[in-house]
C-alpha positions in Angstrom: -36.6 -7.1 7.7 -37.0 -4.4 4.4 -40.1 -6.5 3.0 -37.9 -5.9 -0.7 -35.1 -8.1 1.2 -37.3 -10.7 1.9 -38.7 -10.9 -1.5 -35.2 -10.8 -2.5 -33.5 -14.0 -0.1 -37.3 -15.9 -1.5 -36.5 -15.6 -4.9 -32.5 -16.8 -4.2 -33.7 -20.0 -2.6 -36.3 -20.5 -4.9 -33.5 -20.5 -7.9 -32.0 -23.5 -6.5 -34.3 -26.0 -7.9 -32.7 -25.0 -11.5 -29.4 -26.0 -12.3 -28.6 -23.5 -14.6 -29.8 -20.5 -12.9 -27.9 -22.0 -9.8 -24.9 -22.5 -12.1 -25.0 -18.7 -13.0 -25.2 -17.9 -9.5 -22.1 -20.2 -8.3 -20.0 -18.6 -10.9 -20.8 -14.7 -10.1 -19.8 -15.6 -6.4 -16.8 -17.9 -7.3 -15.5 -15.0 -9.6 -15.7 -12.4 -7.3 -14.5 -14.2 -4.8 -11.5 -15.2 -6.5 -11.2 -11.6 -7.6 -11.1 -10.2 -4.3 -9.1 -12.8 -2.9 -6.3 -12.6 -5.8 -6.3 -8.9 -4.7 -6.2 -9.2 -0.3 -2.8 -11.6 -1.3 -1.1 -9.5 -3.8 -1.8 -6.7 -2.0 -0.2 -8.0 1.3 3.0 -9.6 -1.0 3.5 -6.0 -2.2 2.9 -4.4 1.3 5.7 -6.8 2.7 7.8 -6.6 -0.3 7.8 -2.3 0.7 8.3 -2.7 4.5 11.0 -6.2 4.1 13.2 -4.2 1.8 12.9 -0.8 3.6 13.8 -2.9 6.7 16.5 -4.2 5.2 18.0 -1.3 4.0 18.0 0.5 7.2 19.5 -2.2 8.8 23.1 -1.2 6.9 22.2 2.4 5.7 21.7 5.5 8.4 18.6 7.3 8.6 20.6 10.4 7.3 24.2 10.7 5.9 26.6 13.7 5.7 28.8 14.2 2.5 30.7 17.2 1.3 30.5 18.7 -2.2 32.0 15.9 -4.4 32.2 13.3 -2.1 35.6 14.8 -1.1 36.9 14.0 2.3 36.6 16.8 5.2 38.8 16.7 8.5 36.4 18.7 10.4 33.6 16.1 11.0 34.2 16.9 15.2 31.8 20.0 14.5 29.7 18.7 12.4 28.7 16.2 15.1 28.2 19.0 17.3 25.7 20.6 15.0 24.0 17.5 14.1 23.6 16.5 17.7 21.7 19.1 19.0 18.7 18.5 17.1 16.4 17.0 19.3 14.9 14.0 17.2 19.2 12.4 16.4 19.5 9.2 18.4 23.3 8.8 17.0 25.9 9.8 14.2 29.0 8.2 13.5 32.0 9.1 11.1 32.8 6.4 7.8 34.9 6.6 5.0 34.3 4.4 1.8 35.6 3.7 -1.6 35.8 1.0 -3.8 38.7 -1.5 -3.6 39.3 -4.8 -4.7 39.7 -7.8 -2.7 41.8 -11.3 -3.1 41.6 -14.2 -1.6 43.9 -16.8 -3.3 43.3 -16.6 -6.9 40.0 -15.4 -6.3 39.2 -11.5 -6.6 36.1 -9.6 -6.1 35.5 -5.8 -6.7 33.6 -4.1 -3.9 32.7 -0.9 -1.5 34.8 -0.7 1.4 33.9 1.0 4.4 35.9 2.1 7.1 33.6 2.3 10.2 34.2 3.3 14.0 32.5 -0.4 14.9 30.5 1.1 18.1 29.8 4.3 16.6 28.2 2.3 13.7 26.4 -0.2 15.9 24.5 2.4 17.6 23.5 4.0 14.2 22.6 0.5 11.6 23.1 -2.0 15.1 25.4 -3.8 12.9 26.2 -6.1 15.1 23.2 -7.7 14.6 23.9 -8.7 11.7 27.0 -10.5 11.7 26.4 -14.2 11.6 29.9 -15.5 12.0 33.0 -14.5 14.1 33.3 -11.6 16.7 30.6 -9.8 17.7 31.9 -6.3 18.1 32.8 -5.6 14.0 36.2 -5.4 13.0 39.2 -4.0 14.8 42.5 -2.7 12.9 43.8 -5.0 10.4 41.0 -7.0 10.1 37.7 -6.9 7.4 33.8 -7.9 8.2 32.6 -9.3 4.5 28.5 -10.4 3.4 28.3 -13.6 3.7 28.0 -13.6 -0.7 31.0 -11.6 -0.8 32.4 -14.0 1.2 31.4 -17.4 -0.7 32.4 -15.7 -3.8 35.9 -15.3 -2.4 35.7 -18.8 -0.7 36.8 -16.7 2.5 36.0 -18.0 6.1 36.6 -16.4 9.5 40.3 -16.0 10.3 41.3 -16.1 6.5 43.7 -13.1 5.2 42.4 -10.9 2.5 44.3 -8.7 0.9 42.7 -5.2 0.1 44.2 -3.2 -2.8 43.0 0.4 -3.5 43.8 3.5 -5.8 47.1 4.6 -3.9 48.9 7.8 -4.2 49.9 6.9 -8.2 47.6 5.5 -10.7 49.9 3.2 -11.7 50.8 1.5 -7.8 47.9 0.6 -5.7 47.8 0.8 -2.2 47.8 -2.9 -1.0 46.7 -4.8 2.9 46.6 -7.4 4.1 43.7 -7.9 6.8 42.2 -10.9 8.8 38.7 -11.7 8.2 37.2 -11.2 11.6 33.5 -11.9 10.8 30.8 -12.7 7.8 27.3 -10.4 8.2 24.3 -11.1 6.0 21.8 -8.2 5.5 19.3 -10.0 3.6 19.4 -8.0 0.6 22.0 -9.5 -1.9 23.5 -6.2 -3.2 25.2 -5.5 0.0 25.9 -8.8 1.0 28.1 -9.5 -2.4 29.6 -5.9 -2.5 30.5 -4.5 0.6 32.8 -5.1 3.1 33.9 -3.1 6.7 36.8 -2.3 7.8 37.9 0.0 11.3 37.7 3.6 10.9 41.4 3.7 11.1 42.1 0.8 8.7 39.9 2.2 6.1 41.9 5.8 6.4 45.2 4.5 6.0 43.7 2.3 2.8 42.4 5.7 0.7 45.1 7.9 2.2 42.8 10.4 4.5 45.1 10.8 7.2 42.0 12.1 10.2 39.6 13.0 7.3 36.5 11.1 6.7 33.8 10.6 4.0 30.8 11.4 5.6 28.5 10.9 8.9 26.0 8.9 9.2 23.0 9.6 11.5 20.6 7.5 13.1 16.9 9.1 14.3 14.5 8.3 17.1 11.9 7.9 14.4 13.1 7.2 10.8 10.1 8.7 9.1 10.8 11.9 10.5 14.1 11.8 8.2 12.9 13.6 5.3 12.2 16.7 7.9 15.0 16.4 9.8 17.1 16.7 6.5 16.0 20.0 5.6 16.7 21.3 8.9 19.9 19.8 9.0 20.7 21.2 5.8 19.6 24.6 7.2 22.3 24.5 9.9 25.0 22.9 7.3 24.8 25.0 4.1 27.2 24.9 1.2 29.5 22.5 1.2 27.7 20.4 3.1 24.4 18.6 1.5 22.5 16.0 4.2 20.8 12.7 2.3 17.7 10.7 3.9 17.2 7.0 3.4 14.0 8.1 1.3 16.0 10.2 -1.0 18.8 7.7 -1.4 16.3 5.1 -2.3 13.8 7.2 -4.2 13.5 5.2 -7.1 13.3 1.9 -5.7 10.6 3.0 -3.5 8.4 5.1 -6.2 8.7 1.7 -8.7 7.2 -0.3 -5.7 4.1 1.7 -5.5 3.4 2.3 -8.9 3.6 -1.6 -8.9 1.4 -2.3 -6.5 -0.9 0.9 -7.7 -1.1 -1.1 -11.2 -1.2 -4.6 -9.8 -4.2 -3.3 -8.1 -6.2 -2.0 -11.0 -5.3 -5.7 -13.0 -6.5 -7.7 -10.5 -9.6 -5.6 -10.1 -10.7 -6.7 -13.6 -10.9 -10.1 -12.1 -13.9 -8.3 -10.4 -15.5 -6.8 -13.3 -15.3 -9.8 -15.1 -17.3 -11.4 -12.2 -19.8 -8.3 -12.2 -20.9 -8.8 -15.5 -21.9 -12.7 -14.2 -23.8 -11.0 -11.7 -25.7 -8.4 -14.8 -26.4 -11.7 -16.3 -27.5 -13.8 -13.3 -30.0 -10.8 -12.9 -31.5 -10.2 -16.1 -32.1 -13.8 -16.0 -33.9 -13.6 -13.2 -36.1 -10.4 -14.3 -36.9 -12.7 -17.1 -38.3 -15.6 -15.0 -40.1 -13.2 -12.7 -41.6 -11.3 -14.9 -45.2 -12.4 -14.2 -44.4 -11.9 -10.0 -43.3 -8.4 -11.2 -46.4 -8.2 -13.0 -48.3 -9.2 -10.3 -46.6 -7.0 -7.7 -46.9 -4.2 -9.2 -50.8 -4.5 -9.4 -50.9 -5.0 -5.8 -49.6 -1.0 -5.2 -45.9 -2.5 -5.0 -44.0 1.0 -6.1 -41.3 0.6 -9.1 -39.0 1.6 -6.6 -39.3 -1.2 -4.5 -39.4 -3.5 -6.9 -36.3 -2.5 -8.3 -34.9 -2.6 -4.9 -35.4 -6.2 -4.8 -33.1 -6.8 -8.0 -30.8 -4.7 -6.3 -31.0 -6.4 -3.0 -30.3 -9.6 -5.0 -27.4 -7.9 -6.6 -25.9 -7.2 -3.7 -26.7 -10.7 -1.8 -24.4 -12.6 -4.3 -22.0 -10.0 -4.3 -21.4 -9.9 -0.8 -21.3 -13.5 -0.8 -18.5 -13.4 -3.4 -16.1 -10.2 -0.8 -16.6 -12.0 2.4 -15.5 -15.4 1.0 -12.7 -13.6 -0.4 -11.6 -11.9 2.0 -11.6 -15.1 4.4 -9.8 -17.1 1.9 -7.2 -13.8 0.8 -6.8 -13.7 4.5 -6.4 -16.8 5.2 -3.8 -17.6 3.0 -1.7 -14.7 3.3 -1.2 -15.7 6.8 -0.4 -19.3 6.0 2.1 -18.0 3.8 3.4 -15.3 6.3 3.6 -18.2 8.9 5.1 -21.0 7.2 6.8 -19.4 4.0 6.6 -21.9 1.8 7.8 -20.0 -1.2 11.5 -19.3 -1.8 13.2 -16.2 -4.4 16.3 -16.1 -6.0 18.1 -12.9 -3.9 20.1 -12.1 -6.8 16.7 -11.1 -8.3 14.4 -10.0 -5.7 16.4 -8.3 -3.4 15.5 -11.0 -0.6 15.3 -15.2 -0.6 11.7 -15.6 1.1 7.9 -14.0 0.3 7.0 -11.0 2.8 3.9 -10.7 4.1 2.1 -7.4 5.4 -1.2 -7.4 5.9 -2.7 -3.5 6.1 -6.1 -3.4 7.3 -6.5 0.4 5.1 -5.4 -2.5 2.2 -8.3 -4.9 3.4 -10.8 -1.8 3.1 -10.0 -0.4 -0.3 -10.4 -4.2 -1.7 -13.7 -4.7 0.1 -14.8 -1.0 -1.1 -13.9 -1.2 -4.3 -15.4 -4.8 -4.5 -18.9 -3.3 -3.2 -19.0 -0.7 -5.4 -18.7 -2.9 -8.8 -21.3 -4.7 -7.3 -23.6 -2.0 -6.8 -22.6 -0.7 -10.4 -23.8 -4.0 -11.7 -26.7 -4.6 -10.0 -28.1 -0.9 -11.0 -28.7 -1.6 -14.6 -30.5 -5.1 -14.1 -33.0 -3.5 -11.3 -33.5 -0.4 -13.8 -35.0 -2.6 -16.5 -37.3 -3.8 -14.0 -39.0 -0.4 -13.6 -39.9 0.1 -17.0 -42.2 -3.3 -17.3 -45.4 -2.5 -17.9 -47.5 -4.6 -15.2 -50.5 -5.8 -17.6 -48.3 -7.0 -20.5 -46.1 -8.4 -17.3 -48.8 -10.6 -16.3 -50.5 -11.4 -19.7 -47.1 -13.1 -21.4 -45.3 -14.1 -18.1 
């Protein structure tokens, strides 16, 4: 053991005996560890909060989707398939069409995007099936509608009850009106689709907007959803003009980008929390230059160099502050996976997105806490082990 180290873990036990210099101490450790445990938890809410939602929304939109110019429906989606599936890295595509319609149940009425979907087709590409809760298995066949399990409270609709669907019809002034069974409720977990969209069968949804064999667009599912940004361009390359191909990243660009400059700033807050417990650590130092000062003294008349000396302040520096990052750590740690286990805290999905607290914990997350932690605590042990060097070791031992 560095004989500065020693020196260094003496003089910490030796503090004990006085309650305020052990007082000092308690509170430089207790505030860093707060500090870096404040950060480990936020840090893994915001991680799952990214992945939850970006789980969510691949689990009703495609990795990729195929519009025309406009939006404007194309009957030729047959070779468009064909392009689309010869690149390698496609799992599946499927055809859709959508619009907005409005749906009555009753007296009640509810505004929402329909989509007409071939209900295997789609399974393969968003496993939708999954996601119904309630009724058939297999998404809806003609004359019948799959609703969120919102959309369908808001409607007071049930399995087997008969909506009826009215769209934009050939005049402005008569809609388009049908009258379809509800075969099954799905739930998503994200509350904008549950409350405002609704399937219906590929051939259901054409005869609703009028589109004869056209459709709206395709939608493409990939063997690896982070390729899509990639595999956009080079589908886009193969399309051209009219043709523009969308990723899940572009579609949700915004969302996304606010989520990270979130958890960027919610990082750089809590990291005060650090500081803040740095500058205890500045003062439980000086103090302690202050009550050594005759040891200094006499150290330094025994050959000690002033770099050694000062490595003991620094030693001591870092002592508490580790103290303070690995109890952090095991207490961030600790309860972000009590809270990932038993999620004991509910959100409003009208607000949030989704009704319960994810958890991620990233080990690259762990790392830049810890880092950053250390190196505040190496800043703020510098200064105090500076002073020390510039004691002069006769006036050191005459007034200390």
């Amino acid at each position: 053991m560095p004989i500065e180290l020693f020196i260094a873990l003496r003089y910490l036990k030796a503090r004990r005996k006085g309650v305020f210099t052990l007082l000092t101490t308690v509170i430089a450790v207790g505030g860093t560890t707060l500090g870096v445990a404040a950060l480990v938890i936020t840090l893994a809410v915001m991680s799952g909060f990214h992945r939850d939602i970006k789980e969510k929304i691949l689990g009703i939109q495609p990795h990729l989707i195929i519009l025309k110019e406009a939006s404007s429906p194309f009957a030729e989606h047959s070779k468009v398939r064909e392009t689309v599936s010869a690149e390698k890295q496609v799992r599946a595509s499927s055809p859709f069409v959508y619009g907005q319609a409005v749906l009555r149940n009753n007296r009640l009425t509810s505004g929402v995007v329909l989509k007409g979907v071939d209900p295997a087709g789609e399974n393969e590409v968003v496993g939708l099936n999954s996601r119904i809760i309630d009724g058939k298995k297999q998404g809806p066949a003609d004359k019948e509608i799959l609703l969120g399990n919102e959309l369908a409270a808001n409607l007071g609709a049930i399995t087997g009850s008969e909506i009826i669907v009215m769209a934009p019809g050939p005049s402005a002034a008569v809609p388009r009106m049908e009258k379809l069974t509800v075969s099954g409720i799905f739930r998503s977990g994200m509350y904008e689709y549950d409350a405002n969209l609704a399937y219906v069968n590929l051939s259901s949804g054409r005869k609703i907007f009028s589109l004869g064999e056209a459709v709206t667009g395709i939608g493409v599912s990939l063997k690896d959803f982070n390729d899509a940004s990639e595999i956009e361009k080079k589908l886009q390359e193969r399309l051209m003009f009219p043709y523009y191909v969308r990723s899940w990243q572009r579609m949700n660009r915004s969302l996304f980008a606010a989520l990270k400059l979130e958890k960027i700033m919610m990082f750089i807050i809590l990291a005060l929390i650090i500081i803040v417990a740095a500058f205890n650590i500045i003062s439980n130092l000086i103090l302690l230059t202050i009550e050594k000062t005759r040891d200094i003294g006499i150290l330094s008349a025994m050959g000690f160099a002033k770099a050694k000396i000062a490595r003991v302040f620094l030693f001591e520096g870092l002592i508490i502050g580790l103290s303070g990052i690995f109890s952090g750590l095991f207490l961030g740690l600790g309860l972000s996976l009590a809270l990932k286990k038993y999620q004991f805290i509910h959100l409003p999905a009208d607000v949030y997105y989704i009704d319960t607290l994810p958890v991620r914990i990233i080990p690259a997350d762990i790392a830049m806490v810890a880092g950053a932690a250390l190196i505040i605590t190496v800043v703020s042990a510098v200064y105090p082990a500076y002073q020390v060097t510039k004691l002069d070791p006769l006036e050191a031992i005459r007034y200390g």
